[in-house]
N, C-alpha and C positions, 0 to 999 in steps of 0.2 A: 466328047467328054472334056472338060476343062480341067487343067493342071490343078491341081492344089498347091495355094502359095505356103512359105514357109512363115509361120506363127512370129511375132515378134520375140514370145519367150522360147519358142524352140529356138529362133536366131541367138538369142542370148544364153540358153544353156549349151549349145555349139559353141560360143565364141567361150566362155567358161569351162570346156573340157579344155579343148585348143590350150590356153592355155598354161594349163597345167605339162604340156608335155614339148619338146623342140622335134619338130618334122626334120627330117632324112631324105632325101629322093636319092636312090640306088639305081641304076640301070644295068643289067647282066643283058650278057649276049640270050639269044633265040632258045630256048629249050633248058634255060640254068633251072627254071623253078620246076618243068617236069624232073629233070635231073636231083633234086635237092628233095622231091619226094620218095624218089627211087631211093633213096639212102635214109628214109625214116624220118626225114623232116618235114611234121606237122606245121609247125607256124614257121615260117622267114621269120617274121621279124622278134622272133623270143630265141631263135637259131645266132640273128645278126647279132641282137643285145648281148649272145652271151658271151659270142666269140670277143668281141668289142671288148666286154668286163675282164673277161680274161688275160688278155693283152694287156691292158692298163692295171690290171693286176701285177703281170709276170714284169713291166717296166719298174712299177713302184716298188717292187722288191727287189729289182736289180739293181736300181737305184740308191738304196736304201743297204746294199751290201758293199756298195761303191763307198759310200759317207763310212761307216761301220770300218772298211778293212782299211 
C-alpha cells in the first residue's frame, strides 16, 4: 500500500494554522504526564497555558503595586 502524499493545500492550510500560534517544546522527567492525570489533568497544554497566564498575571500586578506604592 503506498503512502498517501500530503496535498499542496493541506500543506498550506498546516503552514496557516502554524502560524497563527508559537510552539513550546517541554520535556518532564519519565511518568510527569501519567502523574498530571492522576490529579485531574485532562489537557497539558490548557494545564501549562494557564499556569504560564497566571504567573504573568500575579508579576504585572506586583508590578504595578511597585509603580503605585
Amino acid at each position: 500500500m503506498a503512502k498517501k502524499e500530503t496535498s499542496d493545500a493541506q500543506k498550506k492550510a498546516m503552514k496557516k494554522y502554524d502560524s497563527k500560534y508559537d510552539t513550546i517544546s517541554i520535556r518532564f522527567d519519565k511518568g510527569t504526564i501519567d502523574l498530571l492525570h492522576e490529579h485531574g489533568v485532562d489537557s497539558i497544554n490548557a494545564y501549562v497555558k494557564k499556569l504560564v497566564e497566571a504567573d504573568m498575571l500575579k508579576k504585572k500586578e506586583s508590578s504595578e503595586e511597585k509603580t503605585e506604592g
